[in-house]
N, C-alpha and C positions, 0 to 999 in steps of 0.2 A: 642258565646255570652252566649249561657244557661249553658256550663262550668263556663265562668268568675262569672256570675250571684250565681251557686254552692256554687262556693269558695268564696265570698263573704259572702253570708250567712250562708256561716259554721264560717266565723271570727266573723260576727256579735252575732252567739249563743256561738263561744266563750267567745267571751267580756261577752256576758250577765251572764252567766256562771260562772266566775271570777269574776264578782262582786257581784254576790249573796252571793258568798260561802265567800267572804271575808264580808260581809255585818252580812253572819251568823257567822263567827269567832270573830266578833267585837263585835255581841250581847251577845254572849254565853261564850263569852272568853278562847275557845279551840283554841287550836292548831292542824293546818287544812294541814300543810306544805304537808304530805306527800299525802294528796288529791289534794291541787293546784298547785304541781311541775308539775305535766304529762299533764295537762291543757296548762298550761304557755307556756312549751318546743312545743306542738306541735300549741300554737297558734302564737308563734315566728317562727318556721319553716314554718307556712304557710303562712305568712305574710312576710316572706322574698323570696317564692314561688310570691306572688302577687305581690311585688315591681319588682322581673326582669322579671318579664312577661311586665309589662310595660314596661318597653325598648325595647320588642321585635316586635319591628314594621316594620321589615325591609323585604323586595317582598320575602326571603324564607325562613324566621324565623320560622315560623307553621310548616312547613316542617320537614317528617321525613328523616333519614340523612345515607349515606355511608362513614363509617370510614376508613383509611386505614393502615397502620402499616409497617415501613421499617426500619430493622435495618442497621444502621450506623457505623461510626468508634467505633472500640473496639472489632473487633471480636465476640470470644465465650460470650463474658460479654455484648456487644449490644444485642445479639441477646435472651440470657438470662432477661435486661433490658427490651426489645419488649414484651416478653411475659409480663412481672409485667407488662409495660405499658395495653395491652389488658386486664387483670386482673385485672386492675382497674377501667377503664372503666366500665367493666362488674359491676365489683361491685356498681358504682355510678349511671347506668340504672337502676340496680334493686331496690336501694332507688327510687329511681323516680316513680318506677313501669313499667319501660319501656321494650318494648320486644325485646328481643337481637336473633341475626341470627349469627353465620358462614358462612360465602361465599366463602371464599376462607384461607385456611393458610399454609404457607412453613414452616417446619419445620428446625433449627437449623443444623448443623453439629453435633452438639457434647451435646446440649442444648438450650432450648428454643424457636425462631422462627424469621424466617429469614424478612418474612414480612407474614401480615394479613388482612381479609377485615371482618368488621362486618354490620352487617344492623342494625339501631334502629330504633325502632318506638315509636312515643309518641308527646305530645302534645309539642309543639316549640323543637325536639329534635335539628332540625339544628341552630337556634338561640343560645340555651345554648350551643352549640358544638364548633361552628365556629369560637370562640378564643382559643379555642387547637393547632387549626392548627400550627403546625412549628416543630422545634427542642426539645427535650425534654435530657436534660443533667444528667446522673448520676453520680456521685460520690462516691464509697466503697473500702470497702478492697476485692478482686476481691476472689470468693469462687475459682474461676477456678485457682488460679497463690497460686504452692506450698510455696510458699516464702512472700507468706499470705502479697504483697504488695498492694497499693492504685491504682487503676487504673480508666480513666474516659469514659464513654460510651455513645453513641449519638445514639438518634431514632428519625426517621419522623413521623407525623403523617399530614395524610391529608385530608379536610372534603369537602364533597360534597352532597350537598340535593338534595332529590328522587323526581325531578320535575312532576310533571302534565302535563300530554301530550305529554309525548315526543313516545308514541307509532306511532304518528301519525307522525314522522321525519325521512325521509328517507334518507339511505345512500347509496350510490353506492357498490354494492357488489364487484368489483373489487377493494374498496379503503380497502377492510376486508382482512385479515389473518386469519383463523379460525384455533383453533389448540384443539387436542382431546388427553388426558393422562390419566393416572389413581389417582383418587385422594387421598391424602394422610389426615391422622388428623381426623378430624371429620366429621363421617357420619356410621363408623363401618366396620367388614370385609367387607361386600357384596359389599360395593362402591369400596374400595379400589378393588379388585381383575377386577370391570371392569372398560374401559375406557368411564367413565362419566364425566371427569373432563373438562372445555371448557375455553380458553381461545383468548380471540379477539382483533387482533392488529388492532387501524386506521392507516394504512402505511402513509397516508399524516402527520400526527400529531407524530405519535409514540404513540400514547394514549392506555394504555390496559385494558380493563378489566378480571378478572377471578371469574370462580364461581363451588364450587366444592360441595355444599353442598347439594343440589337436589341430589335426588336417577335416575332421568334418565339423559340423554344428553340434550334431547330436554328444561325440565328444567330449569337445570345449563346454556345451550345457551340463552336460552329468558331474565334469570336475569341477566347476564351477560354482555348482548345489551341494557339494560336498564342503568346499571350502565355504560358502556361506552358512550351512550347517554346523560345521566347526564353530565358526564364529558366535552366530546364534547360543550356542551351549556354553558358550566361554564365558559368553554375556551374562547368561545366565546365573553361572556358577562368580563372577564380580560381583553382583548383584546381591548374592544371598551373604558372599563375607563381606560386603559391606554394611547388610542391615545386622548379621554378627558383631559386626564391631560398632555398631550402636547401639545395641540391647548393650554391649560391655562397656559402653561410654566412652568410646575411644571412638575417634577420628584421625587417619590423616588425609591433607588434600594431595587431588592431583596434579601430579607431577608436569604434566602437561606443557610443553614451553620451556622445561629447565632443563639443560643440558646436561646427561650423562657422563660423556665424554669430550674432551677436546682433544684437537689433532692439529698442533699449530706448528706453520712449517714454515712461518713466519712473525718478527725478528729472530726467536731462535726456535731449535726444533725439539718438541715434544709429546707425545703424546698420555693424557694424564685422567683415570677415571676418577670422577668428584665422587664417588659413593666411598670408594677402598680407598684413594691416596695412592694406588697402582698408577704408575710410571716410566716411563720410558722415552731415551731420546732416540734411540732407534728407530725411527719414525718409517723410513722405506721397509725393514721386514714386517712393521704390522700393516703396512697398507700392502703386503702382499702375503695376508694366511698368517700372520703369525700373531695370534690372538689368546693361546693358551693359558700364558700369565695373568691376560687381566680375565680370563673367563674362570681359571680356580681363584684369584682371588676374590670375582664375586661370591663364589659358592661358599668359600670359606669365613667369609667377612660380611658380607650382607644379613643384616638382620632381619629382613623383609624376607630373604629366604628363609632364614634356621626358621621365624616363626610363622612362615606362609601353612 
């Protein structure tokens, strides 16, 4: 609340702000433009900050959030796609001002990355996150394919919030797989040459977590129980609204396979969300952070949210 409260009264000195200085350009009759541009712009970005905050009213919207990143059909070009995907991400944390982690990432065959896990922290990260969730489509002239043809490339991505409490949720250590490797990517030699790297199967579920980016084992195991605990509960909680929504007679299927988004940067350039009809040819500043437009118009337009 003393956040909300914050931002509030930074909009209100903006306002005030903006009206003086045009108050003084009307008495004085200068020309103030290049004083009230950078006013404007940041009192419009924080004011578009305020409005999706109020949509964010859902049990893990404040929550901060576990990303996940899985390349798809397409080969060497998905897994090329994977990385831009995490590289934008990153990029649109850091406008935010939010703090990005490494946990886990597999590196490409030949380029790029095979799958990835990030940690964000920040203020409603899982709320603004939580309509990325799905398929993500690209469309180019493929750098990898000599004969410089068009080729199309599919990545998962999948969001899960870093619940509260789940330290206190036990699980049958027989239902665990515990596996120890060496970790690859980020952390630097020292990691890499020992085996710190942890990964934890629920054999009843199939559910994995990994986590490679702590310097010890112990670490990398406890974030890594956390993040398959999140999951575990998420599971859970799919689980009971979808026998909800069979006691109501309602079904729908999953979405699994169909793309959310496309990002075609070739024959022409666009990038276009199929839930909202949110578009844009501006395709270089959203593959670097600039994602705000199409993440309020899910909030505002998606029906799966208003009735989640």
């Amino acid at each position: 609340m003393q956040k909300k409260i914050k931002k509030f009264k930074e909009l209100k000195q903006l306002q005030y702000d903006i009206k003086t200085m045009e108050e003084l350009a009307n008495e004085t009759n200068e020309i103030m433009d290049n004083e009230m541009e950078p006013l404007v712009q940041k009192g419009e970005e924080l004011l578009a900050e305020w409005e999706i905050e109020q949509f964010l009213s859902g049990l893990y919207d404040n929550l901060n959030v576990f990303m996940s990143f899985s390349s798809g059909a397409g080969g060497t070009d998905a897994q090329d796609w994977t990385e831009m995907l995490v590289r934008m991400y990153i990029k649109w944390a850091e406008r935010k001002k939010f703090k990005v982690e490494f946990l886990e990432e597999m590196p490409g065959d030949e380029a790029g990355l095979k799958s990835a896990l990030l940690h964000i922290k920040g203020d409603f990260a899982y709320g603004l996150l939580r309509g990325e969730a799905g398929v993500h489509r690209l469309v180019r002239i493929s750098p990898f394919d000599s004969n410089k043809r068009r080729h199309t490339s599919f990545a998962l991505i999948e969001i899960t919030p870093e619940l509260a409490g789940i330290e206190d949720i036990e699980i049958d250590s027989k239902d665990l797989r515990i596996d120890i490797y060496c970790a690859s990517g980020h952390g630097g030699q020292n990691v890499q040459k020992v085996a710190t790297a942890v990964r934890i199967v629920h054999i009843p579920t199939g559910i994995t977590a990994e986590c490679q980016n702590e310097r010890s084992q112990l670490q990398n195991k406890t974030m890594a129980m956390k993040v398959l605990k999140s999951r575990l509960l998420m599971k859970q909680e799919e689980e009971r609204k979808t026998e909800l929504k069979k006691i109501k007679g309602k079904h729908k299927p999953a979405e699994w396979g169909h793309e959310i988004r496309s990002y075609v940067l070739q024959p022409y350039r666009m990038v276009k969300d199929h839930r909202t009809d949110q578009e844009t040819g501006q395709v270089e500043k959203v593959l670097e952070g600039d994602l705000d437009a199409f993440i309020w118009a899910y909030l505002t337009h998606s029906k799966a949210y208003k009735h989640d």
